[in-house]
ZAKE-267084 format. One record per residue: residue number from 0; y, z, x of N, C-alpha, C, O in turn. Coordinates in steps of 0.001 Angstrom, whole numbers. Layout:
<nodes>
<i->NUM n_c2->Y n_c3->Z n_c1->X ca_c2->Y ca_c3->Z ca_c1->X c_c2->Y c_c3->Z c_c1->X o_c2->Y o_c3->Z o_c1->X> $
...
</nodes>
This chain:
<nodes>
<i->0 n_c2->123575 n_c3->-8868 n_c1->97890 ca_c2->122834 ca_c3->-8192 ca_c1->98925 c_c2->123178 c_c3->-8838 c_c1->100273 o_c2->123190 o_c3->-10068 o_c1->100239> $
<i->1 n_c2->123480 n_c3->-8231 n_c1->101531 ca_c2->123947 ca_c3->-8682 ca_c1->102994 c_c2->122547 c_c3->-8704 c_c1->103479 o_c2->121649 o_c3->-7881 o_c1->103307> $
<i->2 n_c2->122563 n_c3->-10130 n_c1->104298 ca_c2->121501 ca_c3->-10412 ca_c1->104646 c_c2->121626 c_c3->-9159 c_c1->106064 o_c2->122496 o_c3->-8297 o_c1->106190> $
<i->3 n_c2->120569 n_c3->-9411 n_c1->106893 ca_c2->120201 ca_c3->-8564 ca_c1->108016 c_c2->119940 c_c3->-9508 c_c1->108960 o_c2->118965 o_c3->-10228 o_c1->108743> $
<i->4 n_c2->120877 n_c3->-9769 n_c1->110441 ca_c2->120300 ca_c3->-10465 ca_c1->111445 c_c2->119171 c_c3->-9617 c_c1->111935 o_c2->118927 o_c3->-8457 o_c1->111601> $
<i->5 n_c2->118240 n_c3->-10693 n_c1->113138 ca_c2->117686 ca_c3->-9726 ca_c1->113731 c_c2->117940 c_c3->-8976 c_c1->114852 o_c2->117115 o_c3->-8192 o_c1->115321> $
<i->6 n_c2->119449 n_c3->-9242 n_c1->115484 ca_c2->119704 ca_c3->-8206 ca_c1->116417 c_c2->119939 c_c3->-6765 c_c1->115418 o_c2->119469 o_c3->-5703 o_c1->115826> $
<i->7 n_c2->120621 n_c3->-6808 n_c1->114222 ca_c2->120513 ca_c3->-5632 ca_c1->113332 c_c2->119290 c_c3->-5041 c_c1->113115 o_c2->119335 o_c3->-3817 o_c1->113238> $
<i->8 n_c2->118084 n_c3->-5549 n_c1->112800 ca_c2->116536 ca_c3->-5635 ca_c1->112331 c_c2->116231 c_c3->-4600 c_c1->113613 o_c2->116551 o_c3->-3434 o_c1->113382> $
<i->9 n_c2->115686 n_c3->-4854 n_c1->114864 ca_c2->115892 ca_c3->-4171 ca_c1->116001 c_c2->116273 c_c3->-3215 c_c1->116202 o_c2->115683 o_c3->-2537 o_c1->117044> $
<i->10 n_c2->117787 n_c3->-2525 n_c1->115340 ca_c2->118178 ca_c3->-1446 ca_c1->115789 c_c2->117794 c_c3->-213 c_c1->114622 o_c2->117995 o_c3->969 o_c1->114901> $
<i->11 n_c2->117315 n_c3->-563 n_c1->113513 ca_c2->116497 ca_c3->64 ca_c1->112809 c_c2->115592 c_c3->1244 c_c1->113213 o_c2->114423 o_c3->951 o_c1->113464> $
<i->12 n_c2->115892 n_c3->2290 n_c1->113293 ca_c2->114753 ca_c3->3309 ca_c1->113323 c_c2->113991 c_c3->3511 c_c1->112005 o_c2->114673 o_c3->3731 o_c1->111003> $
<i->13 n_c2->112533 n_c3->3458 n_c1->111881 ca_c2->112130 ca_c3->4137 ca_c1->110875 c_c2->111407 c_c3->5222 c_c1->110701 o_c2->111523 o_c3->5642 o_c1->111852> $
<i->14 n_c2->110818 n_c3->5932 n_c1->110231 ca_c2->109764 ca_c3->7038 ca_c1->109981 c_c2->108538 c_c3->7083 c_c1->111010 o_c2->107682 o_c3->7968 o_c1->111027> $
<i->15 n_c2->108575 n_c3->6420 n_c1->111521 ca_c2->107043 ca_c3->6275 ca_c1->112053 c_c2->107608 c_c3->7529 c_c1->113038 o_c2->108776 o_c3->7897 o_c1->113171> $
<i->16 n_c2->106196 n_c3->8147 n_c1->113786 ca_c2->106267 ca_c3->8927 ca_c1->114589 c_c2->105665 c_c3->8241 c_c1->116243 o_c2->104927 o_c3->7318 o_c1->116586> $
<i->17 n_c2->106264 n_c3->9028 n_c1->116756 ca_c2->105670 ca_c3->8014 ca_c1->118473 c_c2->104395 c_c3->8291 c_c1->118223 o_c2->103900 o_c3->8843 o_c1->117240> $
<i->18 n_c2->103547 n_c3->7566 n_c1->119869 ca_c2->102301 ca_c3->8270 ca_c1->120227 c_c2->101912 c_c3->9545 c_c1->120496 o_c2->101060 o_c3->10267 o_c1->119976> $
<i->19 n_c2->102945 n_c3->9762 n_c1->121712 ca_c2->103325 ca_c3->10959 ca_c1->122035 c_c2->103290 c_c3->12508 c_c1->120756 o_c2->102780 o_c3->13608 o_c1->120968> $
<i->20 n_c2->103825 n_c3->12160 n_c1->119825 ca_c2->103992 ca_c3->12767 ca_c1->118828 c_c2->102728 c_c3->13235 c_c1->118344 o_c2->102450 o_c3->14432 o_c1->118261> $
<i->21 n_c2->101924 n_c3->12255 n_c1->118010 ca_c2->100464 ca_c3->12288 ca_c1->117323 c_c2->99482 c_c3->13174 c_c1->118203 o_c2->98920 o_c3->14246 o_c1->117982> $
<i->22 n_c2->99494 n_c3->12401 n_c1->119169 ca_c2->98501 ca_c3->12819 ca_c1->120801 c_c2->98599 c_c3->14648 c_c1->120468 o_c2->97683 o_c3->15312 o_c1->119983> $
<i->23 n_c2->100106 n_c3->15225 n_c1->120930 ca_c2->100969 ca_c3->16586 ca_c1->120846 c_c2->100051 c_c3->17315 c_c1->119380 o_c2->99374 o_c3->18335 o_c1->119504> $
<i->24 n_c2->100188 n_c3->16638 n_c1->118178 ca_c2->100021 ca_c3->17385 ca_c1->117355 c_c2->98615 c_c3->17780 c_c1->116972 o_c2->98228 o_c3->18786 o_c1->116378> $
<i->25 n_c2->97818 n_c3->16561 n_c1->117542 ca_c2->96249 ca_c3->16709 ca_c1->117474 c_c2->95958 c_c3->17432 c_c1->118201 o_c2->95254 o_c3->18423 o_c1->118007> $
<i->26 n_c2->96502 n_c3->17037 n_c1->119306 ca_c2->95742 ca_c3->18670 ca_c1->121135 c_c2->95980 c_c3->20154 c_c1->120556 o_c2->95299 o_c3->21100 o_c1->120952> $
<i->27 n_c2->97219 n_c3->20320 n_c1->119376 ca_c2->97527 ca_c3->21698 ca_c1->119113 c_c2->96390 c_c3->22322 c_c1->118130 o_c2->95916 o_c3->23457 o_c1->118172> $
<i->28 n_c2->96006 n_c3->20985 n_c1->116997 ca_c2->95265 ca_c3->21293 ca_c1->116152 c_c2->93784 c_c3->21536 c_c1->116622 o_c2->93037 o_c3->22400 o_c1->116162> $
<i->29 n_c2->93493 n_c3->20674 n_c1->117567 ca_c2->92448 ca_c3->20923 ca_c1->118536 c_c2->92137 c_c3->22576 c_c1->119380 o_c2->91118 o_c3->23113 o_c1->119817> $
<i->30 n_c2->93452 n_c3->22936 n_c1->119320 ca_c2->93035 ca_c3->24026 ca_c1->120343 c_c2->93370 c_c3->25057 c_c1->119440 o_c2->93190 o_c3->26234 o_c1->119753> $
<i->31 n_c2->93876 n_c3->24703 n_c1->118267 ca_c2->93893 ca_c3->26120 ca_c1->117298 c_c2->92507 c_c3->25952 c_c1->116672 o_c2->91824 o_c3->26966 o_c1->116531> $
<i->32 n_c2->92106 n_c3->24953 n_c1->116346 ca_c2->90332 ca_c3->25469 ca_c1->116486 c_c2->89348 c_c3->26207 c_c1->117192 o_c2->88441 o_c3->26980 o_c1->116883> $
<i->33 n_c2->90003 n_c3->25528 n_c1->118672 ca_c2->88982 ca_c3->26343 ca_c1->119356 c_c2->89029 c_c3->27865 c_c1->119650 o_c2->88078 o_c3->28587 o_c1->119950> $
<i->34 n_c2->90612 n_c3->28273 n_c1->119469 ca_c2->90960 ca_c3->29529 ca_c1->119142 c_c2->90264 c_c3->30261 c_c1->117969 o_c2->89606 o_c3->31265 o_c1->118240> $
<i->35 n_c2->90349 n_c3->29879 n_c1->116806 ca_c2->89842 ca_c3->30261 ca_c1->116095 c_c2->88259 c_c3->30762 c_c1->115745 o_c2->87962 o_c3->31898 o_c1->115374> $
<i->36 n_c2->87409 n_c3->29750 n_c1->115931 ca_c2->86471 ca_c3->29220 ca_c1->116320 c_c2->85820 c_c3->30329 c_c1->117726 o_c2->84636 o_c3->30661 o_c1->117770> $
<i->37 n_c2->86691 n_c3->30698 n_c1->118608 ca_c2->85953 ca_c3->31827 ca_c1->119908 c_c2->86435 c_c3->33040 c_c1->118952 o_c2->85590 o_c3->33933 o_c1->119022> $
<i->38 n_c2->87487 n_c3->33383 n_c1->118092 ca_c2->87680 ca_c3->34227 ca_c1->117560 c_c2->86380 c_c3->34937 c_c1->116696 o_c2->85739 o_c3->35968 o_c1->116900> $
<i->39 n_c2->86312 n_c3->34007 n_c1->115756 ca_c2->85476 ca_c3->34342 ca_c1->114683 c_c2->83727 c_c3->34402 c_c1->115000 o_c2->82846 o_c3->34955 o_c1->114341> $
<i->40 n_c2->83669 n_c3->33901 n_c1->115799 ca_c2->81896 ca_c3->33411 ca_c1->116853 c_c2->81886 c_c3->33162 c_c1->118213 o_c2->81719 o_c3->32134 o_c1->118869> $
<i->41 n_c2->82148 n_c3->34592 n_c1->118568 ca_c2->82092 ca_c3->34436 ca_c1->119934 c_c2->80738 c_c3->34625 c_c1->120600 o_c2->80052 o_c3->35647 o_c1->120584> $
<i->42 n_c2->80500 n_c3->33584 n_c1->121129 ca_c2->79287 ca_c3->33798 ca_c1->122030 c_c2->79119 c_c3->34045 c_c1->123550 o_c2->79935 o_c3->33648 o_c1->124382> $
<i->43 n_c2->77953 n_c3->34757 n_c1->123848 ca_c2->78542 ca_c3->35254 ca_c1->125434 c_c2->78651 c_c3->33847 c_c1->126671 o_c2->78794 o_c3->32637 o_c1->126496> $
<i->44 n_c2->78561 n_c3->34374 n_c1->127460 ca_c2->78386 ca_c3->33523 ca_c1->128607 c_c2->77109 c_c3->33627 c_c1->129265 o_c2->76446 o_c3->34660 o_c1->129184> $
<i->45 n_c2->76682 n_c3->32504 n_c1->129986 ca_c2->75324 ca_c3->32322 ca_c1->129922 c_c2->75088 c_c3->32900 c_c1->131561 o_c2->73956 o_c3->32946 o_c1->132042> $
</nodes>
């Protein structure tokens, strides 16, 4: 087995996803609720 320096270690990408990524996918899931959600129970305006 070849060891791994750590300037090699460093250049490693793995799976993880950014912040950015997460933040993006929650605001969408967030607002396809609220889509949904005015869809199905819409209430008036006051």
């Amino acid at each position: 087995m070849k060891e791994i320096e750590n300037k090699e270690l460093s250049n490693i990408d793995g799976g993880a996803i950014s912040a950015w990524t997460a933040i993006g996918i929650g605001a969408g899931i967030v607002f396809l609720i609220g889509v949904l959600d005015g869809f199905f129970r819409p209430l008036k305006c006051n």
